[in-house]
N, CA, C and O atoms as a GROMACS GRO file, in nm:
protein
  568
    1UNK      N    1   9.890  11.644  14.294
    1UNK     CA    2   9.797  11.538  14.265
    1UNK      C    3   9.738  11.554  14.125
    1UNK      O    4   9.727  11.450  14.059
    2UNK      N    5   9.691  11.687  14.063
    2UNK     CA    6   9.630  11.657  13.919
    2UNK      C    7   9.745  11.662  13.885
    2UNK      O    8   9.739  11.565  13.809
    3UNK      N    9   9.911  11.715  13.874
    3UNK     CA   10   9.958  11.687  13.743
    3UNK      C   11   9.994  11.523  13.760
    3UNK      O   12  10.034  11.484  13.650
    4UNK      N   13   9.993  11.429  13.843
    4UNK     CA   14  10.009  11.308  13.840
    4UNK      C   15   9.819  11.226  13.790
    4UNK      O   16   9.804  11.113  13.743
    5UNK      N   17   9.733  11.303  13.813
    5UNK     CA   18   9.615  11.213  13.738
    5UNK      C   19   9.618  11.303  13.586
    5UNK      O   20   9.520  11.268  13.520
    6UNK      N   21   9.679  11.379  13.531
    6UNK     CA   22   9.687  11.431  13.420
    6UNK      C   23   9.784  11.315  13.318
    6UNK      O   24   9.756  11.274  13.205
    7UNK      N   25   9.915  11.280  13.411
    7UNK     CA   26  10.013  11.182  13.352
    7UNK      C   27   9.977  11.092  13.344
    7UNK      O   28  10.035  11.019  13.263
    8UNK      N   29   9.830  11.023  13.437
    8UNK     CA   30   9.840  10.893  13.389
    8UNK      C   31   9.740  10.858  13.284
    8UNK      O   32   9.729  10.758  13.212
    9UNK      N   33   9.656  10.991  13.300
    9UNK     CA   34   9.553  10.973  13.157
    9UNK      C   35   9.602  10.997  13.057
    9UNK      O   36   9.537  10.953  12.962
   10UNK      N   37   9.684  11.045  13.035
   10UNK     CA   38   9.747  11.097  12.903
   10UNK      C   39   9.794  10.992  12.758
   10UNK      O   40   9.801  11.009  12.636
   11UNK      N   41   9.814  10.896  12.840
   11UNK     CA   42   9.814  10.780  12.714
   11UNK      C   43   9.710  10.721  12.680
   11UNK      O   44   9.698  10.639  12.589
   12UNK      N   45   9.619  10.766  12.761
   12UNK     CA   46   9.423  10.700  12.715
   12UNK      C   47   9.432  10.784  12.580
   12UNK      O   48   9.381  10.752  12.472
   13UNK      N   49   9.487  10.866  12.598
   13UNK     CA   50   9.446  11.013  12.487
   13UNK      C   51   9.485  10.935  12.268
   13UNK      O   52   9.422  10.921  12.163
   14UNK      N   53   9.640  10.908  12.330
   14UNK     CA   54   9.716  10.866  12.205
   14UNK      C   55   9.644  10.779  12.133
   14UNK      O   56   9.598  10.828  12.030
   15UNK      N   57   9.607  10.613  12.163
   15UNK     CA   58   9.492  10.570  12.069
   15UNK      C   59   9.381  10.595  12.005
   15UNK      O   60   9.337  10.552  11.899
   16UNK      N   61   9.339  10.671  12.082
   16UNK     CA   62   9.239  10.751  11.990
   16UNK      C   63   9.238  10.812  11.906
   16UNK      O   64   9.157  10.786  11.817
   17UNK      N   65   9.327  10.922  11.892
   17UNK     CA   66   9.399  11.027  11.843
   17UNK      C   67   9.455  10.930  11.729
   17UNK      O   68   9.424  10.965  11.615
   18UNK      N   69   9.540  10.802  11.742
   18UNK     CA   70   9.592  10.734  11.642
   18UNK      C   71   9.487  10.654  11.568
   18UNK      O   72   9.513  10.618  11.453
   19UNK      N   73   9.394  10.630  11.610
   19UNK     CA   74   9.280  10.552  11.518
   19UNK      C   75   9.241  10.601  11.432
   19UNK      O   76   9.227  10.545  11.323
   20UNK      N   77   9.204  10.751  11.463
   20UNK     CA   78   9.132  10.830  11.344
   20UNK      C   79   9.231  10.916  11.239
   20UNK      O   80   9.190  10.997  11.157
   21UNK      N   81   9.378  10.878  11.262
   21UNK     CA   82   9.455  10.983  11.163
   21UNK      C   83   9.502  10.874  11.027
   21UNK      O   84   9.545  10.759  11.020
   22UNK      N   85   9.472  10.963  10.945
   22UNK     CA   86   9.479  10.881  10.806
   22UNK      C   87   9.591  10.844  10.737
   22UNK      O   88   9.596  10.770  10.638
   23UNK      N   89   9.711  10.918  10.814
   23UNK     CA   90   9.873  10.894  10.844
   23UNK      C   91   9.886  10.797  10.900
   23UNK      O   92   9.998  10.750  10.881
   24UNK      N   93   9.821  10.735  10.968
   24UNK     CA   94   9.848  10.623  11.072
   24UNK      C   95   9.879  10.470  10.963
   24UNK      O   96   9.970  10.388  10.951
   25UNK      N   97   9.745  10.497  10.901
   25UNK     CA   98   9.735  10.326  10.832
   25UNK      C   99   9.742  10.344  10.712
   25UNK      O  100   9.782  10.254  10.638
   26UNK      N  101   9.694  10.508  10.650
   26UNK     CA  102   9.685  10.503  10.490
   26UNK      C  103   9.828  10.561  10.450
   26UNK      O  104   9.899  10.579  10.549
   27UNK      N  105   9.890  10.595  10.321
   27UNK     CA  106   9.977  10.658  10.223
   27UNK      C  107   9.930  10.710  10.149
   27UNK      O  108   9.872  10.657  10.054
   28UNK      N  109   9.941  10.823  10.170
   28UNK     CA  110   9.882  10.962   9.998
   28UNK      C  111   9.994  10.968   9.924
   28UNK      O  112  10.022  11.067   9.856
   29UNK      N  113  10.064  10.870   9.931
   29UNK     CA  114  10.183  10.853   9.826
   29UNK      C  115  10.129  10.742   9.769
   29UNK      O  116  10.222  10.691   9.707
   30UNK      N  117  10.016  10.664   9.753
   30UNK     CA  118   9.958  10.527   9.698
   30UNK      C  119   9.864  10.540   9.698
   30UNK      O  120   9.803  10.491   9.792
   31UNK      N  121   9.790  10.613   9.598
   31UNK     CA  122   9.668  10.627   9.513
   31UNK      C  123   9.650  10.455   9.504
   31UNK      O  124   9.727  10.365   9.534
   32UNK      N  125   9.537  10.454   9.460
   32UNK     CA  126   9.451  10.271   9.398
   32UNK      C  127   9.310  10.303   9.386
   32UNK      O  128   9.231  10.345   9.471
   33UNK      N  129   9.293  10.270   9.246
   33UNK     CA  130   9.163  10.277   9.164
   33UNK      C  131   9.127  10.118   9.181
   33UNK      O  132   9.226  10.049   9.204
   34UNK      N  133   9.049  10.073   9.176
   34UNK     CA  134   9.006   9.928   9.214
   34UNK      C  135   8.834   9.939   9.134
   34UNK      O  136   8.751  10.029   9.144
   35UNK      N  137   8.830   9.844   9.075
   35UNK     CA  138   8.689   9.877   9.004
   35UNK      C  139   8.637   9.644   9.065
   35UNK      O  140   8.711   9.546   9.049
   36UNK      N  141   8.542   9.646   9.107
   36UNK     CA  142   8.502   9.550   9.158
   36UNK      C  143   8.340   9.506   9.195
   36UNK      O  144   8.265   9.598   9.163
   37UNK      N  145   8.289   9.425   9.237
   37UNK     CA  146   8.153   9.355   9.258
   37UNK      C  147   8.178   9.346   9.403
   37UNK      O  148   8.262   9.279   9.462
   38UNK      N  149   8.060   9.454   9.466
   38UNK     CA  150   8.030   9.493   9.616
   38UNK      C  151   8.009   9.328   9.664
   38UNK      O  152   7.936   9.256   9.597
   39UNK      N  153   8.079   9.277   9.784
   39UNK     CA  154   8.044   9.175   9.838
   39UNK      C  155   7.944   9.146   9.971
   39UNK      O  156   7.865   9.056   9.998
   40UNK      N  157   8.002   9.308  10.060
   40UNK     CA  158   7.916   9.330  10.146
   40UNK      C  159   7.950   9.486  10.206
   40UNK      O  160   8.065   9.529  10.217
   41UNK      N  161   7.832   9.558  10.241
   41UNK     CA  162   7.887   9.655  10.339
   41UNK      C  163   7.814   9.670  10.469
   41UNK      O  164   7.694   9.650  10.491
   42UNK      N  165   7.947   9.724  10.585
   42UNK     CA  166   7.909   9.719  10.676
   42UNK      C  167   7.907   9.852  10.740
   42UNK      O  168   7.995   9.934  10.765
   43UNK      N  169   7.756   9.848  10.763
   43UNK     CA  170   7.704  10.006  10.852
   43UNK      C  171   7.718  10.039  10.974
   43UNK      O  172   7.622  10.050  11.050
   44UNK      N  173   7.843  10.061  11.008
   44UNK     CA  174   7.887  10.077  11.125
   44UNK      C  175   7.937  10.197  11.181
   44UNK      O  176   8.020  10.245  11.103
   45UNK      N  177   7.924  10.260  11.272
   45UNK     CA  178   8.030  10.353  11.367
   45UNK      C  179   8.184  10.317  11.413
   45UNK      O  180   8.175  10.196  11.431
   46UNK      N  181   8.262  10.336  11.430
   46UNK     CA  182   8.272  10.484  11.370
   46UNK      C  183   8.327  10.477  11.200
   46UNK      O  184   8.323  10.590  11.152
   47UNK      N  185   8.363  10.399  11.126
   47UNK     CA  186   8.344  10.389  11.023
   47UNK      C  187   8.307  10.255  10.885
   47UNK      O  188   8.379  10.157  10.866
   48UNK      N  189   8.196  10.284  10.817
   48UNK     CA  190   8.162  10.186  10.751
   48UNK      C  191   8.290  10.139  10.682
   48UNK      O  192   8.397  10.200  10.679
   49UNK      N  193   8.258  10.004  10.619
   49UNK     CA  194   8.305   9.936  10.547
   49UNK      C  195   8.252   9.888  10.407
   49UNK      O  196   8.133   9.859  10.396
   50UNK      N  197   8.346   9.878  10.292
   50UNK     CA  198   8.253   9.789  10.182
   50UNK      C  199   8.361   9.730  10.124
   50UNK      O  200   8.473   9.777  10.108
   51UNK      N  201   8.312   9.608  10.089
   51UNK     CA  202   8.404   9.483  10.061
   51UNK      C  203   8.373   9.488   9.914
   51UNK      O  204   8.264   9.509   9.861
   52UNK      N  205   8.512   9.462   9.847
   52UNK     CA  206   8.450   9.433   9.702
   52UNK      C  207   8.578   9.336   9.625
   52UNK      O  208   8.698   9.360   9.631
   53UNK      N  209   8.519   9.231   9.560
   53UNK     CA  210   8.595   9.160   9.471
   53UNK      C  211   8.644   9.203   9.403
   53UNK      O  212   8.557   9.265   9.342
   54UNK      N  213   8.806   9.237   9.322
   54UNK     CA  214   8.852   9.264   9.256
   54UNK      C  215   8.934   9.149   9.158
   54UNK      O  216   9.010   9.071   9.215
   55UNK      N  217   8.921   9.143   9.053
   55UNK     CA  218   8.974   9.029   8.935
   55UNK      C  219   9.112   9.121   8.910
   55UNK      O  220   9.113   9.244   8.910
   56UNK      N  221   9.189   9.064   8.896
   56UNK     CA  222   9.346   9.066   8.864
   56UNK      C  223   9.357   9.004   8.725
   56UNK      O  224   9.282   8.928   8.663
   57UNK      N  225   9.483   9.067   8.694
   57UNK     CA  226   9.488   9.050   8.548
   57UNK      C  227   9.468   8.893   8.528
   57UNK      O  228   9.404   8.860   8.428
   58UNK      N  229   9.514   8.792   8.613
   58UNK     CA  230   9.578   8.665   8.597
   58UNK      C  231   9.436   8.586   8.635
   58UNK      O  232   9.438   8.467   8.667
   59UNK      N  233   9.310   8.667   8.626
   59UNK     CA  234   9.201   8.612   8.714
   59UNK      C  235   9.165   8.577   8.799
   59UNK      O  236   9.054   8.529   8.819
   60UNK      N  237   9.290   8.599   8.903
   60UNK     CA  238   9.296   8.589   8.996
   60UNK      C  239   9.173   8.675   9.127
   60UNK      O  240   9.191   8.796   9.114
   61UNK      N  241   9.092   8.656   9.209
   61UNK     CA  242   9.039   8.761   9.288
   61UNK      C  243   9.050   8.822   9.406
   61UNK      O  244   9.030   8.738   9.494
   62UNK      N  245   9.071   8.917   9.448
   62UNK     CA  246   9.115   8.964   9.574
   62UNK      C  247   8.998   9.022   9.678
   62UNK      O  248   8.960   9.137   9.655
   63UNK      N  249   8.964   8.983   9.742
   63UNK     CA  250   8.842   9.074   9.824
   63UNK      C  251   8.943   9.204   9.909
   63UNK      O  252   9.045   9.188   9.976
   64UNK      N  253   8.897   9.287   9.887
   64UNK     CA  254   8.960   9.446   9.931
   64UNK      C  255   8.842   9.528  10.033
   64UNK      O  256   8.720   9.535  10.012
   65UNK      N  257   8.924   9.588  10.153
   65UNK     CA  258   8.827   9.643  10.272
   65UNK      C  259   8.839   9.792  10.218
   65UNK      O  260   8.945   9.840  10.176
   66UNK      N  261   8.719   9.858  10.224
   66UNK     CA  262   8.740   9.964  10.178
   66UNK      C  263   8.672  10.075  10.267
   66UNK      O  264   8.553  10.100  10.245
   67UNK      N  265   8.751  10.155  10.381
   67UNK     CA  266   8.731  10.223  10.475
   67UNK      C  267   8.637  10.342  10.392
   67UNK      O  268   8.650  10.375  10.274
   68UNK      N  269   8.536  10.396  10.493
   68UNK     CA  270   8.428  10.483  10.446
   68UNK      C  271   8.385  10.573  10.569
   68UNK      O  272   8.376  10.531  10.684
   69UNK      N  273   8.365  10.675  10.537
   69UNK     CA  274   8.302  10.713  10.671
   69UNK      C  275   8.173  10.642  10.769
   69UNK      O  276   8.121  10.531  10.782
   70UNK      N  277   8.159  10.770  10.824
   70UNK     CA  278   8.040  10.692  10.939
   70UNK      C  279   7.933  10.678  10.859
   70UNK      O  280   7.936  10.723  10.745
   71UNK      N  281   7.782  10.590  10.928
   71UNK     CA  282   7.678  10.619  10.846
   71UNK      C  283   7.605  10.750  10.841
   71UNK      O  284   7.533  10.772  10.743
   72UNK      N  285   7.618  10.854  10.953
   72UNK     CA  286   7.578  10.975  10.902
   72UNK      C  287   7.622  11.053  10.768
   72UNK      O  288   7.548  11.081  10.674
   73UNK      N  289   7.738  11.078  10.777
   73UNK     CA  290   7.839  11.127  10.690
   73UNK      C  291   7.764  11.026  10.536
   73UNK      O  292   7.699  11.089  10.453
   74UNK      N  293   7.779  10.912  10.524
   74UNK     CA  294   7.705  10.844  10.382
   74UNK      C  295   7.592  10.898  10.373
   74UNK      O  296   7.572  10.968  10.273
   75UNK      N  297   7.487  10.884  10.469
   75UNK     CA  298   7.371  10.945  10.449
   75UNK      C  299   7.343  11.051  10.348
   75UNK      O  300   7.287  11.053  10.239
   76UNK      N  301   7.431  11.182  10.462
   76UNK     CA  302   7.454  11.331  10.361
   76UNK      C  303   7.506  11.296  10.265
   76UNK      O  304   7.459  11.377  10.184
   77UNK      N  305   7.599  11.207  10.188
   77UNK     CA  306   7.607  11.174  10.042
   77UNK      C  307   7.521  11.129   9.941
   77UNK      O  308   7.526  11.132   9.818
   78UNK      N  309   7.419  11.076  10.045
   78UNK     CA  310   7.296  11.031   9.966
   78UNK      C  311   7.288  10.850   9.936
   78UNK      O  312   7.236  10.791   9.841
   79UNK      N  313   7.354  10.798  10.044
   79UNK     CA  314   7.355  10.648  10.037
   79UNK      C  315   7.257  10.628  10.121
   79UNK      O  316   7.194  10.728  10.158
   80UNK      N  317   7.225  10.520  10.164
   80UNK     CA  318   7.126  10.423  10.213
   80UNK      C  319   7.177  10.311  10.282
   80UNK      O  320   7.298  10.313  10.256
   81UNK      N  321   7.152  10.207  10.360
   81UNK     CA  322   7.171  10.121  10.403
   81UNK      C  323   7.166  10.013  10.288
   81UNK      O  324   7.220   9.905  10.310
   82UNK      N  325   7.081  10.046  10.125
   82UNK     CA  326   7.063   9.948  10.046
   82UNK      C  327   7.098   9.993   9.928
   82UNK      O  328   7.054   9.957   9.819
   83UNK      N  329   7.198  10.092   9.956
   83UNK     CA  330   7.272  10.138   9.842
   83UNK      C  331   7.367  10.103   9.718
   83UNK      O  332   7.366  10.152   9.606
   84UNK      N  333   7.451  10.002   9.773
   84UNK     CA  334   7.554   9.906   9.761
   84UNK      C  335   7.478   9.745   9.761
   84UNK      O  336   7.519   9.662   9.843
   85UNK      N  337   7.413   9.723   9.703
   85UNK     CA  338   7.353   9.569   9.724
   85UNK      C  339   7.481   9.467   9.637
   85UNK      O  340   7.550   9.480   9.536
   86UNK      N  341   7.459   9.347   9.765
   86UNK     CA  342   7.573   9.236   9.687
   86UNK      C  343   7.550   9.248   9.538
   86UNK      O  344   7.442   9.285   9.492
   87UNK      N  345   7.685   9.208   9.443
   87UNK     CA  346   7.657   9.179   9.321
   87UNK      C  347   7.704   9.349   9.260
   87UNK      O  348   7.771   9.352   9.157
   88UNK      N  349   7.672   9.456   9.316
   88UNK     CA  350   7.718   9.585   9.243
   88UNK      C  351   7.842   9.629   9.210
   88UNK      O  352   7.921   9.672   9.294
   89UNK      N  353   7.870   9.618   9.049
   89UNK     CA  354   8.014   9.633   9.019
   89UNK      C  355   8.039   9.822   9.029
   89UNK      O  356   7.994   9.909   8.954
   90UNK      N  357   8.116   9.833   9.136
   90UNK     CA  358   8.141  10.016   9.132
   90UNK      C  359   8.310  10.004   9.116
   90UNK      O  360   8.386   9.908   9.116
   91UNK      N  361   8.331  10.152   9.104
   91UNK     CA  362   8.464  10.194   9.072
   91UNK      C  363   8.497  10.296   9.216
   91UNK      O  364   8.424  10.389   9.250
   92UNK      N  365   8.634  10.251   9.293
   92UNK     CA  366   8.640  10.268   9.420
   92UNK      C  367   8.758  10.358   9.392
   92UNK      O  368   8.835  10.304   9.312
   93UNK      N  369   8.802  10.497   9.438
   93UNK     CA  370   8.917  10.563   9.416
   93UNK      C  371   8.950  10.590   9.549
   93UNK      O  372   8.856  10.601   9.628
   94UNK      N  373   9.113  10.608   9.607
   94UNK     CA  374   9.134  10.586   9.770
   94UNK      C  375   9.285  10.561   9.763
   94UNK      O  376   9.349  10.568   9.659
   95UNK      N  377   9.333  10.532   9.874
   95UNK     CA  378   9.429  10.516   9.875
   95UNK      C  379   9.507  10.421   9.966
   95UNK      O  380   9.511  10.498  10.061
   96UNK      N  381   9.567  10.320  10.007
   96UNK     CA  382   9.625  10.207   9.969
   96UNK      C  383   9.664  10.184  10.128
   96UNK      O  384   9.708  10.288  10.178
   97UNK      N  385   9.658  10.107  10.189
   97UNK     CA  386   9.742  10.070  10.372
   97UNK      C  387   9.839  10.073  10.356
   97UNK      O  388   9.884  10.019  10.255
   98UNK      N  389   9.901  10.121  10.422
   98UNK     CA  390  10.043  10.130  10.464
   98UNK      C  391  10.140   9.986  10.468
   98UNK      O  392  10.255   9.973  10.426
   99UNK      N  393  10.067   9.900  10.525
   99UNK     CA  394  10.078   9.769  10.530
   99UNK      C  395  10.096   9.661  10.445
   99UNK      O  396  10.162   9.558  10.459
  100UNK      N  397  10.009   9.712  10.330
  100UNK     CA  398  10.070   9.634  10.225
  100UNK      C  399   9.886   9.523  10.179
  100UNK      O  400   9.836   9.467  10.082
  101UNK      N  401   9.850   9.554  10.340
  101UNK     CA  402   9.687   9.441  10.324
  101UNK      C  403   9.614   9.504  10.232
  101UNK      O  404   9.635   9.617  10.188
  102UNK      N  405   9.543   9.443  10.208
  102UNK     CA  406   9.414   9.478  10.064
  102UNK      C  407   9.334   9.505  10.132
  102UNK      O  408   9.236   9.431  10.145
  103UNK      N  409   9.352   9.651  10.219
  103UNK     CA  410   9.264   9.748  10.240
  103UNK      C  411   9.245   9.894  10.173
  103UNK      O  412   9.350   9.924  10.116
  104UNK      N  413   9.177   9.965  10.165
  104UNK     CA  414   9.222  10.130  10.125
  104UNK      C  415   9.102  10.183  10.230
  104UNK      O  416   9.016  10.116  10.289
  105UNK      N  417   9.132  10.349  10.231
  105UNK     CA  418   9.099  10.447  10.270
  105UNK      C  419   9.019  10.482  10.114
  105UNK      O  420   9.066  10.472  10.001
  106UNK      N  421   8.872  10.531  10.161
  106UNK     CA  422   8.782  10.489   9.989
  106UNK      C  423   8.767  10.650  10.009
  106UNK      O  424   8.727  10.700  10.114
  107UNK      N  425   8.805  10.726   9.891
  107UNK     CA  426   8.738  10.864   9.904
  107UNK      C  427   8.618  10.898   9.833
  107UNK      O  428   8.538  10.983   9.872
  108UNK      N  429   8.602  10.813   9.706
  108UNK     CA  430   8.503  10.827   9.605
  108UNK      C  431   8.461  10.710   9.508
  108UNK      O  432   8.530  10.660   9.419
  109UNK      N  433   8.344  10.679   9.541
  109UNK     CA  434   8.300  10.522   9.402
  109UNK      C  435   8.223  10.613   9.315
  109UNK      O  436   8.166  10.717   9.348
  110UNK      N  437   8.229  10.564   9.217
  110UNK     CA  438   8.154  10.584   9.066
  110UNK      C  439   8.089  10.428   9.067
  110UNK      O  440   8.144  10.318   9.063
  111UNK      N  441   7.909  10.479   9.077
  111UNK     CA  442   7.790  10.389   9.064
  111UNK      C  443   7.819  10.320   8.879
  111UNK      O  444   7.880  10.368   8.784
  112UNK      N  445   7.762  10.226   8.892
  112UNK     CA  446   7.690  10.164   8.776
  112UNK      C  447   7.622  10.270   8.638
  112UNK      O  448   7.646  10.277   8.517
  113UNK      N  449   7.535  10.336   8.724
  113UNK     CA  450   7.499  10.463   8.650
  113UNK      C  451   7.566  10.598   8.634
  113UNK      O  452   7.526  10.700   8.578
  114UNK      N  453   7.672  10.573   8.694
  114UNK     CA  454   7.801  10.694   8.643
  114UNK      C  455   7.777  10.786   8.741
  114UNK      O  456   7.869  10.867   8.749
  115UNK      N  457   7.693  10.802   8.815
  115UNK     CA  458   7.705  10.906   8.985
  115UNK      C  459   7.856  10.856   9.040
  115UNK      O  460   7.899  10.744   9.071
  116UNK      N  461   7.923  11.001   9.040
  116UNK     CA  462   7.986  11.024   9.209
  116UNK      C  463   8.002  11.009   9.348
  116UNK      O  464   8.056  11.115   9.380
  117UNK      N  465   7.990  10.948   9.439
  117UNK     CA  466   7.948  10.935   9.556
  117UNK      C  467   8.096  10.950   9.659
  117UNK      O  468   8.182  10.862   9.650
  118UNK      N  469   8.114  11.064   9.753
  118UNK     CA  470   8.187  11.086   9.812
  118UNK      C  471   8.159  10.985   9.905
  118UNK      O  472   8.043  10.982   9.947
  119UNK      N  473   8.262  10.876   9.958
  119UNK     CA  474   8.272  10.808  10.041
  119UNK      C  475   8.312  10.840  10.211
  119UNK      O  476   8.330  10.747  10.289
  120UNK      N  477   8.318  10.934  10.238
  120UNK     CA  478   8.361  10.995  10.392
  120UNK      C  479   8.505  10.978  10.442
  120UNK      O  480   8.524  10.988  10.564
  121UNK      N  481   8.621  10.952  10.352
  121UNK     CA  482   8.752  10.916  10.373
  121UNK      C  483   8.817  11.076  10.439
  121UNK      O  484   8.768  11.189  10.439
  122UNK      N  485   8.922  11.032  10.482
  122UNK     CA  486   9.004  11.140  10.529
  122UNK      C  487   9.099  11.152  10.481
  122UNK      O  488   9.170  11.221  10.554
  123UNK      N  489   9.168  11.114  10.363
  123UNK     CA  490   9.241  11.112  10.228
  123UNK      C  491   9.256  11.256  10.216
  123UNK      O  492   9.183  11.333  10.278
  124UNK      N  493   9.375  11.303  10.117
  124UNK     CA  494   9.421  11.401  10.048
  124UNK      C  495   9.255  11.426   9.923
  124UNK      O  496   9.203  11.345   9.846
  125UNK      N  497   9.228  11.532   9.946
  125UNK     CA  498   9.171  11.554   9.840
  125UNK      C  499   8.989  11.558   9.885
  125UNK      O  500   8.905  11.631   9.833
  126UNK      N  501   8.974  11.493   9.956
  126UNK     CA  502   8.844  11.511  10.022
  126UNK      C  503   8.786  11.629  10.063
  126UNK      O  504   8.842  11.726  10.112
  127UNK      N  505   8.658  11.612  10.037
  127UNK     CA  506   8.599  11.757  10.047
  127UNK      C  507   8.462  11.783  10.110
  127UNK      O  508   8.397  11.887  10.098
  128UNK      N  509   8.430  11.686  10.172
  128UNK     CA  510   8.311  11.668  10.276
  128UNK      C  511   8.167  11.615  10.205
  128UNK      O  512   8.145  11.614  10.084
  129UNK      N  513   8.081  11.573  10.306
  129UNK     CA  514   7.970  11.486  10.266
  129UNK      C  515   7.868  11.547  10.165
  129UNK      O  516   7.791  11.641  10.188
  130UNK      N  517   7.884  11.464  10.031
  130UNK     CA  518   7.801  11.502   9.929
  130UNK      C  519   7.882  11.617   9.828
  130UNK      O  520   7.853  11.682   9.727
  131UNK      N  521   7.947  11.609   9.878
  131UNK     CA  522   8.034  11.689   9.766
  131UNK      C  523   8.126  11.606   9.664
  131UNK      O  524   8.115  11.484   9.669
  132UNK      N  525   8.230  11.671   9.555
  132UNK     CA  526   8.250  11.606   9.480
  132UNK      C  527   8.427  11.611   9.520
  132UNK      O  528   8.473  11.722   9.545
  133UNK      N  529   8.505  11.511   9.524
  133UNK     CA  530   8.663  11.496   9.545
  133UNK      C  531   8.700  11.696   9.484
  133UNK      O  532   8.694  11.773   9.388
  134UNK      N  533   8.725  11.688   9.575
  134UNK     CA  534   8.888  11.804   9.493
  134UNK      C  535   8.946  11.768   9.361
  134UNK      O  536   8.908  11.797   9.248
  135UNK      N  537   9.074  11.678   9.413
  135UNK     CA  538   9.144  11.636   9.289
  135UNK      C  539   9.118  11.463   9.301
  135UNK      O  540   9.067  11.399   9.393
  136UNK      N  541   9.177  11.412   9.162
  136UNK     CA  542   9.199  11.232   9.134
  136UNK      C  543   9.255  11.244   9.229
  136UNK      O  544   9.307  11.348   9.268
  137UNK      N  545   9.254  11.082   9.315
  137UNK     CA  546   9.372  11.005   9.413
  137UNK      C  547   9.500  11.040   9.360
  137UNK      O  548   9.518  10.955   9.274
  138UNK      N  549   9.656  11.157   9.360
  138UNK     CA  550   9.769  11.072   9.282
  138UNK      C  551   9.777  11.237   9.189
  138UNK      O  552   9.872  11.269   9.118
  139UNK      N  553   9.661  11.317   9.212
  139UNK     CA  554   9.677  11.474   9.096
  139UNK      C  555   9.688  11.578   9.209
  139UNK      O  556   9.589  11.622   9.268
  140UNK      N  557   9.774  11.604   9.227
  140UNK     CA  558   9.768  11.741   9.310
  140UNK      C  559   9.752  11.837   9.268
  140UNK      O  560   9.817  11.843   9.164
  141UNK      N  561   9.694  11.939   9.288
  141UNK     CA  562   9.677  12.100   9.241
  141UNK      C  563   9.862  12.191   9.250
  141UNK      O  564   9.946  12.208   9.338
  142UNK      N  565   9.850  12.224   9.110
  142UNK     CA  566   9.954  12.340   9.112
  142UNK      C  567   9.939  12.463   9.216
  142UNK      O  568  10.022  12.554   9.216
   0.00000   0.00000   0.00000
């Protein structure tokens, strides 16, 4: 009897397990620097979001989702709920969906005023809340 209630829970297990792996949706073979005007972010569990307009060479604009950690994890970076106000042009470093959608996995924005801010990504190169990236999106260590 448990190894048959063991078998049937066992696929509860896999989505989960697949939601949070950064293999799943991102590529650390596709770095993307994106520099843009915050449209909105969303403070959510289990991970925030921040939307930002990006202009294309052709002037064209793209709104891009940009995965972030939880709001604890921002916190210890030193964000706020009013950190990111509409209108803030930042520089977003991360890496690219698998998919091809104008989303990324965000590891690090550079503020207006030239601060760092580790974004809570699970990216190559990450190095935990309030700290500063390892390496660029795309530079690996010798």
């Amino acid at each position: 009897m448990f190894m048959l209630v063991v078998a049937a829970t066992l696929p509860l297990a896999t989505p989960s397990a697949a939601h949070h792996s950064f293999a799943a949706e991102y590529d650390a073979d596709r770095p993307v620097s994106l520099t843009g005007s915050v449209t909105k972010m969303a403070w959510i569990n289990p991970h925030s979001w921040i939307y930002i307009d990006v202009k294309k060479p052709d002037g064209a604009v793209e709104n891009w989702a940009v995965e972030a950690g939880p709001p604890g994890t921002l916190i210890r970076a030193g964000f706020t709920r009013d950190s990111l106000a509409a209108g803030t042009v930042i520089k977003v470093n991360g890496y690219r969906a698998k998919d091809g959608a104008l989303r990324a996995n965000g590891r690090d924005i550079t503020l207006p005023d030239g601060r760092l801010l580790f974004v809570g990504g699970s990216g190559p190169g990450s190095s935990g809340p309030g700290a500063p990236p390892k390496d660029p999106p795309g530079e690996k260590k010798k």
